[in-house]
Phi, psi and omega in degrees: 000127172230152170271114224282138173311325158322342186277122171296120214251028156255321179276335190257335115004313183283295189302317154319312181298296153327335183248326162296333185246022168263345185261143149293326196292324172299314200283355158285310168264348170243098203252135156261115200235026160175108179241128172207171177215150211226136196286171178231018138301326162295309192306300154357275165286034170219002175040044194280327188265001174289298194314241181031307196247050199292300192275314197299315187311312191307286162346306186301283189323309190266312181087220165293339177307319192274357176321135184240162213319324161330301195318285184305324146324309202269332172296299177324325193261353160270348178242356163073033161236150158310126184271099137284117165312333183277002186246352174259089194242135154325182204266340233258321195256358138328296188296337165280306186295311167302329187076353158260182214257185206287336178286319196281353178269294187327291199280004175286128181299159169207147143306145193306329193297347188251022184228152192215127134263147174199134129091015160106012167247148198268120121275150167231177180242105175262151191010272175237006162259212208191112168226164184245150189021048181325015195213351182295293187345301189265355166286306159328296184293316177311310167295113198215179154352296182245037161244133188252182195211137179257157173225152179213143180240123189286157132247145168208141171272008149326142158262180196299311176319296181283349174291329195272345145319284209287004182276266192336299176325289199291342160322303193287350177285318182267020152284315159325302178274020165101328188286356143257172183253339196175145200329315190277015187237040182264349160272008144307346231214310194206176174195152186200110182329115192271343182197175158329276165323329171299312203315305192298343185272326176313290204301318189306279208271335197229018182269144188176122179293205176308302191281352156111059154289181098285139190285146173318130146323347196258003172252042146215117189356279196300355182270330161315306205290001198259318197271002173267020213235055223359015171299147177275148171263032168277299172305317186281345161308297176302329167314306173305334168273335188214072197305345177267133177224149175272137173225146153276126195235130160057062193062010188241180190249160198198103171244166170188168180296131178312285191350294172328294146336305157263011170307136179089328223261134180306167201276338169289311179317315218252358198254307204290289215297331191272283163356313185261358199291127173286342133206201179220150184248136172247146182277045252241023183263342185328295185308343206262347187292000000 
């Protein structure tokens, strides 16, 4: 879990602390076996949340070009229109054809019906355009030089379903204490690993001893159980980079983001589902952006 800069990150940390040691039932199952805060001239100089938001970025940037056929199935067939490309702009090219700034795309509202995921990227329909992944621009800007990030790591015998109960609990706490306005904005505030894999990209961009290190990979559990399991740790470095794959699902073809995919889901499950993916799709433009 890291708490977003935006955040009052000492009161909402505290509130957290307090909603985790208030249950018996939590203070049972639940131990916190890492906390730092990481400056944000260091995240910076480490291109640590550009890394982080790697594929979503690529998207931000590019838009429909980079749509892969799937994609553009699935926009036609949820938005009842023919895929134009010149009407699908990344979020980077929004902010110039609209004219407002990265808080103000961010905070745009759309009806659900105007919102499409696919393949682990957000479009909404803002007036007559299509724009993707509408929230990097100001996730980006928001880090800068002088917003730091707190990070924290749980152990729990939760499973993801019930991890996600006891998060809405501390929702409600910082509802209580003014800092949120409502339930449904707590990924404004914090983030927090949905599944095996996230688990690992989280630790991959935000884990770091003292001297400003990255923690041994091998001290988080699904990335431990997939190379003890023969993955190679070349191959799970490409997952994380190049997160989209083809599945077959009940006979069909499927693509969609691992992240996505594997929320919730247990470390065999999500091990079987990677194993069985029929292809992967790559991204290999990153460095050019």
């Amino acid at each position: 879990m890291y708490l977003r800069p935006e955040s009052n990150g000492i009161k909402v940390e505290s509130a957290i602390m307090r909603g985790l040691s208030g249950k018996e039932e939590y203070r049972e199952r639940i131990k916190l076996v890492y906390l730092a805060n990481l400056p944000g001239s260091f995240l910076v100089q480490k291109g640590v949340v550009r890394n982080h938001y790697k594929a979503r970025y690529i998207f931000a940037r590019l838009g429909g070009k980079i749509f892969t056929p799937y994609m553009k199935r699935r926009f036609s067939e949820y938005f009842g229109i023919e895929y134009t490309g010149s009407r699908v702009i990344g979020a980077y090219e929004a902010l110039h054809n609209l004219h407002i700034t990265e808080d103000e795309l961010f905070d745009t509202w759309v009806p659900v019906e105007n919102m499409l995921i696919v393949d682990g990227q957000v479009i909404k329909k803002i007036g007559d355009v299509y724009v993707v992944n509408s929230d990097i621009p100001a996730i980006l800007h928001k880090n800068n030089n002088k917003t730091d990030i707190a990070v924290m790591i749980f152990r729990t015998h939760y499973t993801g379903e019930e991890f996600y109960r006891v998060i809405q609990d501390i929702t409600g706490l910082l509802v209580e204490e003014g800092i949120l306005h409502s339930k449904s904005m707590f990924s404004r505030v914090f983030h927090y690993s949905k599944g095996p894999f996230e688990q690992i990209l989280d630790a991959v961009g935000f884990l770091y001893n003292e001297r400003g290190e990255h923690l041994p990979l091998e001290k988080i559990r699904f990335y431990k159980y997939l190379v003890d399991r023969g993955i190679a740790p070349e191959s799970i470095k490409q997952t994380l980079t190049n997160p989209i794959f083809l599945f077959d699902t009940e006979g069909r073809e499927e693509e969609d983001s691992i992240f996505v995919k594997t929320r919730n889901m247990e470390y065999s499950e999500s091990m079987g589902l990677i194993n069985r993916a029929k292809a992967q799709i790559f991204l290999d433009i990153y460095d050019r952006l």
